[in-house]
NUPA-776318 format. One line per 4 residues: number of its first residue (from 1); their letters; for each residue x, y, z of N, C-alpha, C. Coordinates in pm, whole numbers. Each point is the difference from the previous one (the first is absolute). Layout:
residues N
NUM	A	X:Y:Z:X:Y:Z:X:Y:Z; ...
***
This chain:
residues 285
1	XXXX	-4923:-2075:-6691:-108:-96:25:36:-90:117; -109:5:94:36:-108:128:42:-158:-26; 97:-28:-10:-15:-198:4:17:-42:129; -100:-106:14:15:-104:144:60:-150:-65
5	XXXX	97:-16:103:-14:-148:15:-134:-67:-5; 4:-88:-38:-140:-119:30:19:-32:174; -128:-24:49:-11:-25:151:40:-143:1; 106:-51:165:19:-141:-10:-166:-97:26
9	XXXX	-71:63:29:-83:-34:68:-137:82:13; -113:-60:-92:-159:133:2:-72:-112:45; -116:44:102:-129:-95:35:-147:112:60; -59:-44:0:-113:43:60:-22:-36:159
13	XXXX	-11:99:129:-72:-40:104:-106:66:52; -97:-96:79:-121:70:56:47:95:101; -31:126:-21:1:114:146:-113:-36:76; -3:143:45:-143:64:94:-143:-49:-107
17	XXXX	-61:-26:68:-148:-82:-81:53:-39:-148; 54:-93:8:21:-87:-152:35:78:-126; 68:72:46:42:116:-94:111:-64:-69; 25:14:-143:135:-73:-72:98:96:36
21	XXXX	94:0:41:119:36:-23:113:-17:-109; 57:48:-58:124:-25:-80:127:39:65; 57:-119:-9:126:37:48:108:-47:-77; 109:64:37:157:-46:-112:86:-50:124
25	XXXX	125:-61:-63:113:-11:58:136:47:-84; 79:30:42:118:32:-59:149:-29:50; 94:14:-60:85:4:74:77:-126:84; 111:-49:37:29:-114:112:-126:-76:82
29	XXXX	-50:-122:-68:-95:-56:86:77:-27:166; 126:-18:26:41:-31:120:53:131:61; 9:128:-23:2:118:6:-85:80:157; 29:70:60:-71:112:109:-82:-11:-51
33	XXXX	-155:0:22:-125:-4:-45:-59:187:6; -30:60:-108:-13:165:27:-150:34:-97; -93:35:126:-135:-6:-135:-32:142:-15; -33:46:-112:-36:132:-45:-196:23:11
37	XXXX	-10:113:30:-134:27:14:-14:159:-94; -89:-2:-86:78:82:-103:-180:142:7; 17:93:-34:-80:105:40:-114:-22:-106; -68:131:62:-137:-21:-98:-49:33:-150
41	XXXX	-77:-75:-20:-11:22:-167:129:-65:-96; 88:-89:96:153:-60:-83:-17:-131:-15; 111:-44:5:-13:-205:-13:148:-5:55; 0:-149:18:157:-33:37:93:75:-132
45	XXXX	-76:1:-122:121:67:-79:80:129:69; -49:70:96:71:84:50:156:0:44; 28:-141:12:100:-22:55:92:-66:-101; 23:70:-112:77:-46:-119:145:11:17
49	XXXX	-23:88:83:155:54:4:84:-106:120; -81:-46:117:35:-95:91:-14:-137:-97; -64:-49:-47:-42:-142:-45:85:-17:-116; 47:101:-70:96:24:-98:226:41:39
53	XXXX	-40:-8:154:130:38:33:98:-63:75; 72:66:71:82:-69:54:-43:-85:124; -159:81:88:-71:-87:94:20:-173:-63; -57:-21:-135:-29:-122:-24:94:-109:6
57	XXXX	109:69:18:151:-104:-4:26:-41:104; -52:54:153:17:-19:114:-129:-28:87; -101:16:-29:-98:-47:70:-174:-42:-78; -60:-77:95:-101:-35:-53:-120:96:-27
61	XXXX	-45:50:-117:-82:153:-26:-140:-57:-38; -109:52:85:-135:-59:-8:-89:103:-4; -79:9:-104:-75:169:-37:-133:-131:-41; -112:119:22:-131:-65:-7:-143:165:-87
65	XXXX	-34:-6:-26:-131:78:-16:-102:-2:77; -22:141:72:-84:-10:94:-144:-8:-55; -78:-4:77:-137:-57:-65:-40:107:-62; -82:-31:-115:-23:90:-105:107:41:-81
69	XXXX	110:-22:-19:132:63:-76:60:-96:-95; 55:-7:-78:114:-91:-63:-135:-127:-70; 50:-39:33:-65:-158:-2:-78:-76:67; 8:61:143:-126:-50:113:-128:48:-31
73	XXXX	-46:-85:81:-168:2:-52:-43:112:34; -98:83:-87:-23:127:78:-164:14:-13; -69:-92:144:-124:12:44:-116:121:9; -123:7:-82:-64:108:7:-6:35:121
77	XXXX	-83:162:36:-10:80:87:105:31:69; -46:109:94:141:40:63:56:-87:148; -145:-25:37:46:-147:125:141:-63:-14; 29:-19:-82:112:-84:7:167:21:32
81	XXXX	-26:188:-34:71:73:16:20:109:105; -79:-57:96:-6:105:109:11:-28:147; 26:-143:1:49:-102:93:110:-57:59; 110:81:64:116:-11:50:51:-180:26
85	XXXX	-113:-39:37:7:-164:43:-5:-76:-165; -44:32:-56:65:-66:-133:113:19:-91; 37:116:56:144:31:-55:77:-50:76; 18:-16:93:119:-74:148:-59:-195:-78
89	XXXX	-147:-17:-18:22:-136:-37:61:-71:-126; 73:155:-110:64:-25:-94:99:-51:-11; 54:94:139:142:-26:3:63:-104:37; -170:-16:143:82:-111:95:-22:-138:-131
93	XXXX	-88:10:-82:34:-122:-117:101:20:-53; 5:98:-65:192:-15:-66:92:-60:53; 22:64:99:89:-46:95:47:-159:-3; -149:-42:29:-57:-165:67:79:-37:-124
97	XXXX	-119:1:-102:10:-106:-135:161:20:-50; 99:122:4:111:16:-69:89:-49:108; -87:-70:128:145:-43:112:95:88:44; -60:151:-25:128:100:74:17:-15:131
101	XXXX	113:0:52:31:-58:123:66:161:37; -81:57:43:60:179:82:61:46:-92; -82:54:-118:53:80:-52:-8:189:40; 53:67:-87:70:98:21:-128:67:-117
105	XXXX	-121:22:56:-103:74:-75:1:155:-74; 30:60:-94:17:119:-40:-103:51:-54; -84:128:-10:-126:39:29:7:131:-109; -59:19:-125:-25:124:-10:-112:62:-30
109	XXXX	40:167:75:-101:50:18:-163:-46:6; -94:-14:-42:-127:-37:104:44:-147:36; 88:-96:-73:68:-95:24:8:-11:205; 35:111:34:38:14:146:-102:8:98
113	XXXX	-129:23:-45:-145:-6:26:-18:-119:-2; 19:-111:-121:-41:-139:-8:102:-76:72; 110:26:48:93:-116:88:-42:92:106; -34:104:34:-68:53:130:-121:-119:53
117	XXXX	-109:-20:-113:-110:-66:29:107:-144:45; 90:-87:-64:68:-111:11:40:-5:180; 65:129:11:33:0:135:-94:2:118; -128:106:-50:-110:-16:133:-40:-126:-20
121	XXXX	-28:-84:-55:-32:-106:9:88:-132:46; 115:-5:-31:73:-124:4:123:25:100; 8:150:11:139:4:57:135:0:-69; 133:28:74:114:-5:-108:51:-128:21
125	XXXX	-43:-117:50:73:-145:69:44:-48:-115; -57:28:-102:62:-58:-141:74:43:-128; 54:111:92:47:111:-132:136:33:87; 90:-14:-68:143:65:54:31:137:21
129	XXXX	-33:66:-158:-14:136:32:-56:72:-144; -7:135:15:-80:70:-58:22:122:-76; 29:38:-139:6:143:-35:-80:73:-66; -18:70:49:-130:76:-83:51:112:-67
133	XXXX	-18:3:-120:-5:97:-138:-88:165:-22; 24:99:37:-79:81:-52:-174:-65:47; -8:-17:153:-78:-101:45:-141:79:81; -130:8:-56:-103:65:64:-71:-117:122
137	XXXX	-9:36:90:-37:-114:165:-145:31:37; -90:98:-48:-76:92:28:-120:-1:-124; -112:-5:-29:-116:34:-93:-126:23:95; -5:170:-49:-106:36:34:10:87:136
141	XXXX	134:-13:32:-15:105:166:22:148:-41; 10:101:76:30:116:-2:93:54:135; 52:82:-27:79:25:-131:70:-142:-99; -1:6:-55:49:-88:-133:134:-5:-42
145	XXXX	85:-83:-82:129:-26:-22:19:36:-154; -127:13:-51:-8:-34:-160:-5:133:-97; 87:52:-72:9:121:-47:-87:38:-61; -17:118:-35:-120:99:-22:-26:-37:-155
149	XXXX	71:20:-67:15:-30:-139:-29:-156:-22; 29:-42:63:-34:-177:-57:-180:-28:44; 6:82:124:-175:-12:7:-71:45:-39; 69:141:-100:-160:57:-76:36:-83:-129
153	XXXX	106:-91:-62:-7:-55:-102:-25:-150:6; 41:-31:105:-68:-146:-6:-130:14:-31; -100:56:60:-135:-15:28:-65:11:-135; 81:22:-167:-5:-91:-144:-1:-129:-12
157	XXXX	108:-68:119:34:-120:-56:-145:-84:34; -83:44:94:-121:-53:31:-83:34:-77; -4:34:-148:-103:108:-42:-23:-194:-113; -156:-13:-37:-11:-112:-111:-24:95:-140
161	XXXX	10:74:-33:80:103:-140:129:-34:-10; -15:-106:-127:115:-15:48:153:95:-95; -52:107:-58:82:89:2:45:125:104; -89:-44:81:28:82:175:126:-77:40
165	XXXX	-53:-124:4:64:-121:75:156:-30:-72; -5:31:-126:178:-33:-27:56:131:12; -57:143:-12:82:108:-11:32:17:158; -69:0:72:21:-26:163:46:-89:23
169	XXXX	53:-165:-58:99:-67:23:145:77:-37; 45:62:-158:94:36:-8:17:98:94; -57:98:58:5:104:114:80:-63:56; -85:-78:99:94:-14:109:140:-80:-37
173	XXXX	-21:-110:-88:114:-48:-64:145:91:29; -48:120:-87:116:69:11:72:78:68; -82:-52:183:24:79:92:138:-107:94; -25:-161:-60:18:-113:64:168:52:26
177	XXXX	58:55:-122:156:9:60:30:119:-38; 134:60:65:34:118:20:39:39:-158; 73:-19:-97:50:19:-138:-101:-134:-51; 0:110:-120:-59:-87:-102:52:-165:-65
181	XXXX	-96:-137:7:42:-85:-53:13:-13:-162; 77:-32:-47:2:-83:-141:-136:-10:-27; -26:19:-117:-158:-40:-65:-59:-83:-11; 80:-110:10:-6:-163:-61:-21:-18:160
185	XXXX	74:12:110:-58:-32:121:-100:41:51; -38:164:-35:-126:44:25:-116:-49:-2; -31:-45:-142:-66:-42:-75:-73:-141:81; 138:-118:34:-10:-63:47:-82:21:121
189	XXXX	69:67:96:-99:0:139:-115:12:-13; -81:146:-103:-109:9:-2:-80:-114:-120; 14:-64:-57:-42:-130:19:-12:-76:76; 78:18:98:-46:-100:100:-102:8:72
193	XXXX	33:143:60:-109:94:38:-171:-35:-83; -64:-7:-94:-45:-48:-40:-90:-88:-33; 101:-110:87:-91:-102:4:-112:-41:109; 51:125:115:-94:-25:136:-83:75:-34
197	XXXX	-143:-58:-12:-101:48:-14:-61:101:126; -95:81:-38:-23:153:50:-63:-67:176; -95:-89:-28:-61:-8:176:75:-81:76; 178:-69:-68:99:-45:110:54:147:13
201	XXXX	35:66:-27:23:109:12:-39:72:125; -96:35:-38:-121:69:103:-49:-81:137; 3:-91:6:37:-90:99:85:34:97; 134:-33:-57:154:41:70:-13:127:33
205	XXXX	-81:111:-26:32:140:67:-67:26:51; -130:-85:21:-128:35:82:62:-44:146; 97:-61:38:-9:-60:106:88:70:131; -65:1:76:62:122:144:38:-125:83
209	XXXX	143:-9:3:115:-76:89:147:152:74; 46:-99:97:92:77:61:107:-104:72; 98:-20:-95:39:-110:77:189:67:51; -3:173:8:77:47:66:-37:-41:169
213	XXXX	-92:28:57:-67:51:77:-43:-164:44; -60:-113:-36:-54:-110:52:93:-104:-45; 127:4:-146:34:-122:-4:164:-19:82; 63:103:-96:145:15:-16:80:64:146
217	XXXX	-77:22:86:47:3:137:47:-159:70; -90:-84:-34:-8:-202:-13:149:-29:-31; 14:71:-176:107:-116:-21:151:64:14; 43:-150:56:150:-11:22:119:-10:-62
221	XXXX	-55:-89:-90:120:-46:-91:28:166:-106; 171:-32:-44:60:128:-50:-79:53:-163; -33:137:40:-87:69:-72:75:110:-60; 11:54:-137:64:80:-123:-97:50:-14
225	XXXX	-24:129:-34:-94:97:-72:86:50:-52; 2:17:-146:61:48:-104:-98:112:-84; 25:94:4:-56:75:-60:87:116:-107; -41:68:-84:56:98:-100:-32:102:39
229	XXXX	65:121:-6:15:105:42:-149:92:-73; 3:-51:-90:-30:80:-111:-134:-47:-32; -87:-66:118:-125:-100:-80:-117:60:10; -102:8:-79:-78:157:5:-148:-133:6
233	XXXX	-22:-125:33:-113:-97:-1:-13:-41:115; 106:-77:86:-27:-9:139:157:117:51; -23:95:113:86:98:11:78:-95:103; 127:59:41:90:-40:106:-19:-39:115
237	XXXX	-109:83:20:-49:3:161:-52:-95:27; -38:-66:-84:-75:-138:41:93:-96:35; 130:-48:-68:70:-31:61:101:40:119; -6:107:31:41:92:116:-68:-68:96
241	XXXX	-176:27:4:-42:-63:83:0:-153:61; -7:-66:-88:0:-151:-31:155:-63:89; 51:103:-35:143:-53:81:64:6:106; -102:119:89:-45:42:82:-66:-58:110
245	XXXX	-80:-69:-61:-91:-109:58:27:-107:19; 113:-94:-93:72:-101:-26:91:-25:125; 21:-75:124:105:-29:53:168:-56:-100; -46:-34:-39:136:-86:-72:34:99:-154
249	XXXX	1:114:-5:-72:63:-189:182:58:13; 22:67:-185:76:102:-30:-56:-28:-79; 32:178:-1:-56:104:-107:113:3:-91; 1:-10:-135:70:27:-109:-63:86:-115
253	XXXX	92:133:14:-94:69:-94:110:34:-141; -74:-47:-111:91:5:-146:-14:155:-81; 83:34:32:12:219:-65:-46:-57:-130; -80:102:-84:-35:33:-117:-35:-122:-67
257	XXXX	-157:-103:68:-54:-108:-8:-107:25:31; -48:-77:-123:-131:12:39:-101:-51:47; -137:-59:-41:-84:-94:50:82:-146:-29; 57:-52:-65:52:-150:-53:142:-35:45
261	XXXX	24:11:134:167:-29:11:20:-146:-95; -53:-103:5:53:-114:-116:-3:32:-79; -49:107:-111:36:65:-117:88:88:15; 10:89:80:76:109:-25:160:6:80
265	XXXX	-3:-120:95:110:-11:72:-12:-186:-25; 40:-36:-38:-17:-175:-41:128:-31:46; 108:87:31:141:-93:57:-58:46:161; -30:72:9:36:67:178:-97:-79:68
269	XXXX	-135:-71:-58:-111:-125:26:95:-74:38; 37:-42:-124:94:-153:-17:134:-22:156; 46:140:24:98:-52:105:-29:46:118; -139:60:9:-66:2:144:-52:-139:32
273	XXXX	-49:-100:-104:-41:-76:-1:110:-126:64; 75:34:-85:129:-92:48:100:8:94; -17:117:88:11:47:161:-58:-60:84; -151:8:-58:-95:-66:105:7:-117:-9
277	XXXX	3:-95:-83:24:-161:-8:79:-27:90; 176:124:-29:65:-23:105:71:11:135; -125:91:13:10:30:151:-107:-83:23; -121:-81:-29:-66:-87:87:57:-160:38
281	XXXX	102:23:-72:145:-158:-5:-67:-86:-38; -107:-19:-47:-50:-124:-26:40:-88:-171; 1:-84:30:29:-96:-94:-91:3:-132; 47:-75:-74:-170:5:-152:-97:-61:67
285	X	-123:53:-58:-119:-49:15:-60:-100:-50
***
């Protein structure tokens, strides 16, 4: 069974059009400031294994629910979800209201789409640096990054039956990591899964962005793509490309991993993480 610490710190902020946000804190309030952007259909619970680990002893850990997910408000129609400029105005609130002073943003998968939108909009002037997870940059182009199998089964998770809608959640569920999880964790995720209702959903995949190609050529500051060998939801190549495009990028690729390097590799996160803190020399945040 998953246990979390209690957060040092939960509040609500306004995003993109007055949207609630939920956000946590964890970890060393005087700590490197490191915010998580967590994939679709999840919540900050994704990051149990960071908010629960050795990250928290050394730096300041700030996870939020993107709109529609977790605890944030999740506004009818799909408008709300199909707007790159309100996802960049999530962040740039997080950011604001939690006083991160350049943090070290980590992105997963469509996660890397929504600090994509953060970046066409705001730039990297406020972010130190960046790793992206098993990270899709791209919705809606062709050729595509997104495996074959996750797209003829997602297209359940949009179904309002809602015995379409959970058996096509566990689908893909069980595509998320390379070996099978524990039951009790399973279980967990797809609850979480769950709670994002079907037209935030459908929203997030309706939307045709490319921010190989228009964003990530821009930014400067030092860029990680971390990906699993083994990830059959967003494929390799996407980070191949992405890093490609990146002036400042490495590619790190984890053998026999799958879609979830913070689940499935949770130490090799943890001391890429703590490379990068210290190769950018900077002091706490």
């Amino acid at each position: 069974m998953i246990k979390l610490p209690e957060p040092r710190n939960k509040r609500m902020v306004l995003g993109g059009g007055d949207v609630k946000i939920a956000v946590q804190q964890w970890g060393k309030a005087n700590g490197f400031p490191i915010l998580f952007i967590h994939a679709f259909s999840q919540s900050h619970l994704a990051w149990w294994q960071q908010i629960a680990g050795r990250l928290s002893l050394q730096f300041n850990l700030t996870t939020f629910d993107n709109r529609g997910h977790g605890n944030s408000a999740k506004p009818e129609g799909i408008e709300p979800y199909t707007n790159g400029d309100l996802y960049a105005d999530d962040i740039k609130a997080v950011i604001s209201k939690c006083k991160l002073k350049r943090p070290i943003i980590v992105a997963w998968s469509i996660g890397g789409v929504i600090l994509g939108d953060y970046l066409a909009k705001y730039g990297d002037q406020n972010v130190s640096g960046i790793v992206y997870l098993g990270a899709a940059h791209q919705l809606g182009i062709e050729p595509g990054y997104v495996g074959s199998a996750f797209a003829e089964k997602a297209v359940g998770m949009l179904s309002n039956d809602l015995a379409t809608n959970v058996a096509a959640t566990i689908a893909v569920g069980e595509q998320v990591t390379a070996k099978s999880t524990d039951p009790s964790t399973f279980t967990f995720i797809i609850a979480t899964n769950m709670v994002v209702p079907t037209h935030v959903r459908a929203g997030m995949l309706r939307r045709k962005v490319d921010h190989i190609t228009n964003t990530l050529p821009k930014v400067l500051v030092p860029s990680r793509f971390i990906h699993g060998s083994k990830d059959q939801i967003v494929l390799l190549a996407s980070s191949e490309a992405a890093a490609a495009a990146s002036p400042n990028s490495k590619l790190i690729i984890l053998n026999g991993v799958g879609h979830a390097p913070h689940i499935e590799a949770a130490e090799a996160l943890a001391t890429e993480l703590e490379h990068l803190v210290s190769e950018l020399g900077e002091g706490e945040g």
